[in-house]
C-alpha positions as CSV (number, residue, x, y, z in Angstrom):
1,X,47.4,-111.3,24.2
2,X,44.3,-110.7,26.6
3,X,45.0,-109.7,30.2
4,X,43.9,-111.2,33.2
5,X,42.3,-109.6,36.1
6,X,41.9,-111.2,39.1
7,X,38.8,-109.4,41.5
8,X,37.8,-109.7,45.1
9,X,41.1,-109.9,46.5
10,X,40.3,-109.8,50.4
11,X,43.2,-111.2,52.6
12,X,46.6,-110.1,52.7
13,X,48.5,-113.6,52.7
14,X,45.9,-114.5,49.7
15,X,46.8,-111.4,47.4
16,X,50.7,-113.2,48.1
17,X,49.4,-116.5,46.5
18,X,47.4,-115.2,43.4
19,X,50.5,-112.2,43.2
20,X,52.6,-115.6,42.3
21,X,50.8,-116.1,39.3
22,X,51.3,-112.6,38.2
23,X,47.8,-110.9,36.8
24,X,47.9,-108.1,34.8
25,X,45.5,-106.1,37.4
26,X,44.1,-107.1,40.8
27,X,40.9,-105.8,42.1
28,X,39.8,-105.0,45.5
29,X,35.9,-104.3,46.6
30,X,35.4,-101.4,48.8
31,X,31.4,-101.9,48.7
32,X,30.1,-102.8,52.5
33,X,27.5,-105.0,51.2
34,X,29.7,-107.3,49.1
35,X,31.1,-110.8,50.3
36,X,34.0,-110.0,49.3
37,X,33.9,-106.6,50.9
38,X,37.9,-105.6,51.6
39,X,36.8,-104.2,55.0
40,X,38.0,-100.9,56.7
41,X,42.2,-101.6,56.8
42,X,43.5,-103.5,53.3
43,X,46.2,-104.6,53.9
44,X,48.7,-105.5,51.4
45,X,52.2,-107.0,51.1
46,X,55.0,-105.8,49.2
47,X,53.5,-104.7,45.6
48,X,54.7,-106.5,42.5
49,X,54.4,-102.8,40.0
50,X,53.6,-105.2,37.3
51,X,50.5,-106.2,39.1
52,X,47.9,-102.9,38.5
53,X,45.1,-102.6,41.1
54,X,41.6,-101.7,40.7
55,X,39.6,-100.1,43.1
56,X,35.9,-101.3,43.0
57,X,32.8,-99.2,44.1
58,X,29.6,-99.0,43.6
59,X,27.3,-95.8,44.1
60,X,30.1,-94.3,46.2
61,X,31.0,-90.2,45.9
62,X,33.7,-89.4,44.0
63,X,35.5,-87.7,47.5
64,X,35.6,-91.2,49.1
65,X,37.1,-92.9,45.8
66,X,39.6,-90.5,45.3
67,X,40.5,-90.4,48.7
68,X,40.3,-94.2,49.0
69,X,42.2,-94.5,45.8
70,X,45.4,-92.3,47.3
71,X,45.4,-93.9,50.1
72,X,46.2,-97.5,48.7
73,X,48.2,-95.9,45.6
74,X,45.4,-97.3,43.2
75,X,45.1,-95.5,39.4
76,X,41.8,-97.5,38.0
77,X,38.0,-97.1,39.6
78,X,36.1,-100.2,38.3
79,X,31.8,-98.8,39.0
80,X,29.2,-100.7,39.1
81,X,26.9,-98.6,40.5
82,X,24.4,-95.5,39.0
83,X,27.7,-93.6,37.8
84,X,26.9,-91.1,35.1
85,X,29.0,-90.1,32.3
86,X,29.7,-86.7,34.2
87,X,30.3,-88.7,37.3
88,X,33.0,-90.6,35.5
89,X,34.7,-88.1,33.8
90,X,35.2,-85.9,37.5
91,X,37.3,-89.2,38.6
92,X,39.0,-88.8,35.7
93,X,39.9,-85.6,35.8
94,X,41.3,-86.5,39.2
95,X,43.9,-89.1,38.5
96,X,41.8,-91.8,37.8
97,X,41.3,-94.8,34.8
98,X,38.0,-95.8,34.8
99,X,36.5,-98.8,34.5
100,X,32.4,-98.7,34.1
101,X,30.4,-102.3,34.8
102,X,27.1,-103.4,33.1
103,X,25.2,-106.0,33.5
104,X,23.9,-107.9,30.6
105,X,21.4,-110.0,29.7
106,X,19.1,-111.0,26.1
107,X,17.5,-107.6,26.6
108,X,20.2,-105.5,27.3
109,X,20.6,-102.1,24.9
110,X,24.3,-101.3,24.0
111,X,22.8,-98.0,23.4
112,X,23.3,-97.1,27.0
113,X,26.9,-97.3,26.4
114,X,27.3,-94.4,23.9
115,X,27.0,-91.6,26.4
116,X,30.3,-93.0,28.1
117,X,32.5,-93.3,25.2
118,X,34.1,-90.0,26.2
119,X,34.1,-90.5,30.0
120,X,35.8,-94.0,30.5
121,X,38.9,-96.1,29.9
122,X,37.1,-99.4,29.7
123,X,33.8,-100.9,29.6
124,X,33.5,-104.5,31.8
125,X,30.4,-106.9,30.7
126,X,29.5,-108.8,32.9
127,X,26.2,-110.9,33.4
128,X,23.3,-109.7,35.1
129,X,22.3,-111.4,38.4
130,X,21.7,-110.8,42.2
131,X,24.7,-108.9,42.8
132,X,26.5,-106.8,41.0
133,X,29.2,-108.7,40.2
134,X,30.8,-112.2,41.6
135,X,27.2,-114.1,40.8
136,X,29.6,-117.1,38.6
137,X,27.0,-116.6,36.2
138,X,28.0,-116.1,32.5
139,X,25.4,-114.3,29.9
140,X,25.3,-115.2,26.0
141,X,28.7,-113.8,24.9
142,X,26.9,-113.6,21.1
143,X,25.8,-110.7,22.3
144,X,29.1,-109.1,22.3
145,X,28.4,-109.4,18.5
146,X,26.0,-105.9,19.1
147,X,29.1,-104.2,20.8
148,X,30.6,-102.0,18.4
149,X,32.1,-99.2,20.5
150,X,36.2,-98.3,20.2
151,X,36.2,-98.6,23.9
152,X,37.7,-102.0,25.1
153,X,36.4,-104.1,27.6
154,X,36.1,-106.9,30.2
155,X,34.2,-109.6,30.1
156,X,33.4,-110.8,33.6
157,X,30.8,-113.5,34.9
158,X,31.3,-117.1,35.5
159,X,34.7,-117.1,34.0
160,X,36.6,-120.3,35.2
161,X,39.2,-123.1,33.9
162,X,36.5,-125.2,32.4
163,X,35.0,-122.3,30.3
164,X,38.2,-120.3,29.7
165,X,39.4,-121.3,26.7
166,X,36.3,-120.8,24.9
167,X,36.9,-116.5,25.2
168,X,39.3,-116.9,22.9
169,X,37.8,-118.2,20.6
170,X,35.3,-115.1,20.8
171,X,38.3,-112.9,18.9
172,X,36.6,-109.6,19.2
173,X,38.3,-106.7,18.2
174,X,37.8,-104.8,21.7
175,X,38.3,-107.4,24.6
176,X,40.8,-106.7,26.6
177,X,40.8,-108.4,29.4
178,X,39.1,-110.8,31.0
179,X,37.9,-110.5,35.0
180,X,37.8,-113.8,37.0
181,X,36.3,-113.9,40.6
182,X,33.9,-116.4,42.3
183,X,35.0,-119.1,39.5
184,X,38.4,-119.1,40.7
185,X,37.3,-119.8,44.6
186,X,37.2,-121.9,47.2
187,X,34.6,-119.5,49.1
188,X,33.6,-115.7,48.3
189,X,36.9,-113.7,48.9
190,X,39.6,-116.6,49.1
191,X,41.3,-117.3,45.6
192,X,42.3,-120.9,45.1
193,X,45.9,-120.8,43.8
194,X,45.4,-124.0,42.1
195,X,41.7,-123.0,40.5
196,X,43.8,-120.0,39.1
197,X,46.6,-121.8,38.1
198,X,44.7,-124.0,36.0
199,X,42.9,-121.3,34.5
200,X,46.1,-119.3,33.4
201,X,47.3,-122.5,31.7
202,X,44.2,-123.1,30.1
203,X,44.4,-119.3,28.9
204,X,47.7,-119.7,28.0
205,X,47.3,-122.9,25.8
């Protein structure tokens, strides 16, 4: 059964509503010049263990993430920044699952993935756009044909109720998870829990 991950979580009383619909994993975006930035003081209410949160940087030093990380009791790093595979594997070595981001599009080399096979825990595709991440723009997911990595992965990027049943239908070997955001909103940062709701019973059907 694939996972769901739920990113962008910003308010306290919103991570309560989307918590309800239990996700596997629940991401939060420590990058300043994100909409969906967390902002200096997450706060978060009483933690559903079944729920695993993700930590999201981008081009941040591995002191801050650690430290960041211990501070709110998160185990997984999603980067989508410059990270190298020696990068990676020095948050690894300190506690930490790692998840590394790339943005895809027709020209994209899966070759760039190899050097990371050693130094990650997953891989997350998403589609290439303005940001680097939460554009609600998909990419071609028969691209994912050229993915043939052991790694496994999630596939973010315009993911919503209308499209969602479609991902299953991709059946590859190595998706994990999938990673839901701006499709799933009423504006950046704020989840609608009926948006979600429909999408987890359109997963689920």
């Amino acid at each position: 059964m694939l996972k769901i991950k739920v990113c962008g979580m910003v308010s306290k009383n919103n991570v309560r509503e989307v918590a309800d619909l239990s996700p596997d994993f629940m991401g939060f975006i420590f990058y300043q010049s994100s909409p969906r930035f967390v902002g200096e003081h997450l706060e978060l209410p009483d933690w559903n263990p079944a729920i695993r949160k993700v930590a999201v940087f981008v081009n941040e030093t591995t002191e801050n993430i650690l430290k960041t990380c211990d501070r709110y009791q998160i185990k997984m790093a999603q980067l989508h920044g410059d990270e190298s595979p020696l990068f990676c594997q020095q948050l690894q070595s300190g506690g930490l699952e790692i998840i590394k981001a790339f943005a895809l599009d027709e020209q994209f080399d899966f070759q760039v993935l190899e050097p990371y096979q050693n130094a990650v825990d997953y891989f997350l595709l998403d589609a290439k756009g303005k940001y680097k991440g939460g554009n609600g723009l998909t990419f071609n997911w028969q691209l994912l044909d050229k993915y043939k990595l052991q790694i496994p992965f999630f596939l973010s990027g315009g993911i919503n109720a209308d499209n969602v049943a479609a991902v299953k239908n991709l059946r590859h070997e190595r998706l994990f998870a999938i990673d839901v955001n701006s499709g799933v909103e009423d504006q950046p940062g704020l989840k609608s829990p009926s948006k979600l709701n429909e999408l987890v019973q359109n997963f689920k059907r």
